[in-house]
C-alpha positions as CSV (number, residue, x, y, z in Angstrom):
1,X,0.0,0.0,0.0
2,X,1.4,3.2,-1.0
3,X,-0.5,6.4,1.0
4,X,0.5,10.1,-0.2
5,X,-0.6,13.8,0.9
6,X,-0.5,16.8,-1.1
7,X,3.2,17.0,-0.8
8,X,5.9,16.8,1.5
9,X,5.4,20.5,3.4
10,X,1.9,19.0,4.9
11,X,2.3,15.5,7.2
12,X,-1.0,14.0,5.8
13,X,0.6,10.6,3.9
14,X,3.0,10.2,6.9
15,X,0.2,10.5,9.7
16,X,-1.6,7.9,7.2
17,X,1.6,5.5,7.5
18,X,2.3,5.5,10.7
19,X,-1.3,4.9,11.9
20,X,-1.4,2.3,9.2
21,X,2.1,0.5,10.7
22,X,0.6,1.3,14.3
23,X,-2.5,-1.3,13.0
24,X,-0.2,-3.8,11.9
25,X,0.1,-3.0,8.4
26,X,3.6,-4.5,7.0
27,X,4.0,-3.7,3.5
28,X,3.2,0.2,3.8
29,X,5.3,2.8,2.0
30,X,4.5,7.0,2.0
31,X,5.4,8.3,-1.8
32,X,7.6,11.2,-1.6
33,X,7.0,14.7,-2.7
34,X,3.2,13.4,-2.4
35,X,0.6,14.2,-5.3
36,X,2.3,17.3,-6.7
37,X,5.7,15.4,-7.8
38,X,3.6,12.6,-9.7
39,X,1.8,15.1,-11.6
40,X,5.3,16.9,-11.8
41,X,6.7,13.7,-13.0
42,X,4.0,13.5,-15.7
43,X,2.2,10.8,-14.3
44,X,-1.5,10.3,-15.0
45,X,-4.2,11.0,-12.2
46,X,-8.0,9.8,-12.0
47,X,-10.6,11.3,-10.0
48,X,-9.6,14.9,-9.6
49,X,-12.3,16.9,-8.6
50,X,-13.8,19.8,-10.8
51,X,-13.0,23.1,-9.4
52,X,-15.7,24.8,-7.5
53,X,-16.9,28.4,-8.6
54,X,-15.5,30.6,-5.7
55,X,-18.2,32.2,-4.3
56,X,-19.3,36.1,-5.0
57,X,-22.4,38.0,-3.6
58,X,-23.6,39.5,-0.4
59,X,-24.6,36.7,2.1
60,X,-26.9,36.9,4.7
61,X,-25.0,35.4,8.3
62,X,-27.9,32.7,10.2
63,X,-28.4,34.3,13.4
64,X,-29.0,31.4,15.5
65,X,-25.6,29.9,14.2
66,X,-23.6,32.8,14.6
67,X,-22.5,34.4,17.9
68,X,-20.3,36.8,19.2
69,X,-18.5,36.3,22.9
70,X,-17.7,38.7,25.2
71,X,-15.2,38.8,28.8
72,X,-15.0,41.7,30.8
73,X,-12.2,41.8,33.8
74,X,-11.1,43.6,36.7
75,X,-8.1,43.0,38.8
76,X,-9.4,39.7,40.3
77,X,-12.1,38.5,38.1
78,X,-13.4,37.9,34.8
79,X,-17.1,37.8,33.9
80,X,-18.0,36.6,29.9
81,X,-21.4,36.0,28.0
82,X,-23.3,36.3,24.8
83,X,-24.7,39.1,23.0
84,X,-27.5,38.4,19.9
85,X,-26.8,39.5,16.5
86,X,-29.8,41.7,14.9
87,X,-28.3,41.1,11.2
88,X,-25.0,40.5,9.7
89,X,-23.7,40.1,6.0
90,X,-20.3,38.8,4.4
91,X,-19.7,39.9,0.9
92,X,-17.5,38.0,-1.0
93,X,-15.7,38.4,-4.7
94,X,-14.5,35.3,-6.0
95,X,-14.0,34.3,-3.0
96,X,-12.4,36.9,-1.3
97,X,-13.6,39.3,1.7
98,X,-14.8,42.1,-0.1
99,X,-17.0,43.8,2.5
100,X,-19.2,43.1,5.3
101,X,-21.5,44.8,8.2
102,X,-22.7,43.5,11.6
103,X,-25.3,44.8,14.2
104,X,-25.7,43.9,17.5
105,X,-28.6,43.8,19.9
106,X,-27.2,45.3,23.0
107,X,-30.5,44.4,24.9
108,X,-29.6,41.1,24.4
109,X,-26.4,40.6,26.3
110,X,-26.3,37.8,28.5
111,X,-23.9,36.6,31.2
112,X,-22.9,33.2,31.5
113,X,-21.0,32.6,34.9
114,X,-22.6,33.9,37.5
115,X,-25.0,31.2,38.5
116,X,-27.0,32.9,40.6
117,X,-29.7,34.9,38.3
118,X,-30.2,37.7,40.4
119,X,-26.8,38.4,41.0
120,X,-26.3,38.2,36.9
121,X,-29.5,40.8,36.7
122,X,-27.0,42.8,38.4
123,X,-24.5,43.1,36.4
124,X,-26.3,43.3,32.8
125,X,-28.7,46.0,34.7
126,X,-25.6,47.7,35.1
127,X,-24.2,47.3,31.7
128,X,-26.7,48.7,30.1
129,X,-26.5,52.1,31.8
130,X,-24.3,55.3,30.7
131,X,-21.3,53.8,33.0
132,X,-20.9,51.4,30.8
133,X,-22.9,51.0,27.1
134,X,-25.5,53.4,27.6
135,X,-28.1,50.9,26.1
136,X,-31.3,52.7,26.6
137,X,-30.1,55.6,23.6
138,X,-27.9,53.7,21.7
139,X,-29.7,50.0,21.6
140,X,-27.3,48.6,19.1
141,X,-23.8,48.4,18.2
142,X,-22.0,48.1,14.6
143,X,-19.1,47.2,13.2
144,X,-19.1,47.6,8.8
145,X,-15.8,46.3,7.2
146,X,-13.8,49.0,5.6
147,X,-10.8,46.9,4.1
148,X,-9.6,43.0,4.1
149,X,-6.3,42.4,2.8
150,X,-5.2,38.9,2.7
151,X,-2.6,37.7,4.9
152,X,0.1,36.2,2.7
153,X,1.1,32.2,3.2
154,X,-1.6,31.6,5.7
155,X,-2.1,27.7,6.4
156,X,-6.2,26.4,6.9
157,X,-6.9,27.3,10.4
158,X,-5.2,30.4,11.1
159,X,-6.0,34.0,10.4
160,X,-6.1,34.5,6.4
161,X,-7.5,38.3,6.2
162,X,-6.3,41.5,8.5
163,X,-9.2,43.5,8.7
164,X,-10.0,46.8,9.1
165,X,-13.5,48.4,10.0
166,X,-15.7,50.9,11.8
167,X,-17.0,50.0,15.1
168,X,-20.1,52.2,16.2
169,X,-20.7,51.7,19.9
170,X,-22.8,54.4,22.1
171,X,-22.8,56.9,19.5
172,X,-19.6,56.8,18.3
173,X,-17.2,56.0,15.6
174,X,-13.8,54.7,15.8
175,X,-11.6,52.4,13.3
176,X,-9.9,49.0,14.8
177,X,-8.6,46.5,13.2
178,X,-8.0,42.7,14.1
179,X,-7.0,39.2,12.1
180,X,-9.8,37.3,11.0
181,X,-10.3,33.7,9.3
182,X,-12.4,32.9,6.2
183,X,-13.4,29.7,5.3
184,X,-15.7,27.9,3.4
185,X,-17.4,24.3,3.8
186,X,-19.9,22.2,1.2
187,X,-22.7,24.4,2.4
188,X,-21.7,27.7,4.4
189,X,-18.8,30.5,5.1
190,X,-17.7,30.7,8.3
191,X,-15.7,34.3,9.2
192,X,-14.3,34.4,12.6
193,X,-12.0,36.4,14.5
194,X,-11.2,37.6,18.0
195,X,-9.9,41.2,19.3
196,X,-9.8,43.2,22.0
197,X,-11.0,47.4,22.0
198,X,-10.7,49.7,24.7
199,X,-14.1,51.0,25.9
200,X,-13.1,54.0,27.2
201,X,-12.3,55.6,23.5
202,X,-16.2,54.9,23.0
203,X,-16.7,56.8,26.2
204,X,-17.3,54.1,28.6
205,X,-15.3,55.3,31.8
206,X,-16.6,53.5,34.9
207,X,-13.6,52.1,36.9
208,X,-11.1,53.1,34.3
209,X,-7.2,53.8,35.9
210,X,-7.3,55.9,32.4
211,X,-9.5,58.2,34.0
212,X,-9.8,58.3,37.5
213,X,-6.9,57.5,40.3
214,X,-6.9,55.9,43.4
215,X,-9.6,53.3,42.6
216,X,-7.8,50.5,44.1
217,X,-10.0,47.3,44.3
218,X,-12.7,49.1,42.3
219,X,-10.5,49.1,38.6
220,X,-12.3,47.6,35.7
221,X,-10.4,46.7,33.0
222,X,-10.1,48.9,29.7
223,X,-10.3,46.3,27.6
224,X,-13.2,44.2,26.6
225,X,-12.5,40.6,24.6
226,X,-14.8,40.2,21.6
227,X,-14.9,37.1,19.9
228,X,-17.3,35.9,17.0
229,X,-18.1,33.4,14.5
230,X,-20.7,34.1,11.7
231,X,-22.3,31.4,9.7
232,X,-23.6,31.9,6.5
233,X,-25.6,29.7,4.1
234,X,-24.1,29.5,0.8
């Protein structure tokens, strides 16, 4: 049996050969250089695959398979949770991230470790008001994707795309940028990417050294960690 992957800079045909010898197999061998030197070598192949159209268009993200992850902090804990997305769209030109625009529903943010659901009330009660997100006049956030350049020699399963965009949060404006992966299955597209922004440069101040001194056990972090994952049908 002769097993092979792609070529000899990925470790598919020798993961194949040594789980093969690990079963007992005896007459194994891994064929070097992998698929790309045979066709080098001008061998004949069967049973390539036709070549996909790479998608293009504006796609609607599936709200109840997408989410987006937040964790607050101060200097002795950390408090993360959920917040719902209203709508969100990935637009794509031959397969590359061409543009793109999310909105979420600060009314829905949720906490997810504090047991005790009074105690939880708490906290999102106080979320929502001007110390922190100021929820009641601004009830949604945005974030629309200004520029996506590809990052070069990126492997499946790490950031592909460095992003820039506009993040809208209690009024106003400001640009941040993150890494961010694209990827596509059968069925979907899948962006995802995680970042962290500091509140206080969208006016959110409560408990912030930046801003006040001598707050001693009652600092709140700056920074908030986002993290999201949007699904969209193809």
């Amino acid at each position: 049996m002769v097993v092979y992957g792609l070529n000899d800079q990925f470790e598919a045909g020798l993961a194949a050969f040594e789980k093969l010898v690990g079963c007992g197999w005896k007459n194994v061998a891994v064929l070097a250089g992998g698929i790309d030197a045979w066709k080098r070598a001008g061998l004949s192949v069967s049973g390539d695959r036709q070549r996909v159209p790479l998608p293009t268009g504006k796609f609607q993200a599936d709200a109840d398979k997408s989410v987006v992850r937040w964790v607050g902090r101060n200097l002795v804990n950390q408090l993360d949770g959920t917040a719902g997305l209203s709508e969100a769209t990935i637009e794509l030109h031959d397969g590359r991230l061409a543009g793109g625009k999310a909105v979420v529903d600060m009314n829905s943010i949720i906490c997810q470790d504090i047991e005790d659901s009074k105690l939880a009330k708490v906290l999102i009660d106080h979320l929502i008001t001007d110390d922190f997100f100021l929820v009641d006049r601004f009830p949604t956030a945005t974030f629309v994707l200004d520029s996506a350049q590809t990052i070069e020699n990126a492997t499946p399963g790490s950031p592909n795309y460095q992003i820039e965009g506009t993040m809208t949060l209690r009024g106003l404006s400001a640009k941040i940028q993150f890494p961010a992966l694209l990827g596509f299955s059968e069925t979907s597209i899948a962006l995802q990417a995680q970042f962290d922004f500091n509140r206080v440069s969208w006016d959110s101040k409560y408990g912030s050294g930046h801003v006040y001194e001598a707050l001693g056990q009652h600092l709140v972090n700056d920074f908030i960690s986002i993290s999201f994952q949007l699904i969209a049908p193809l």
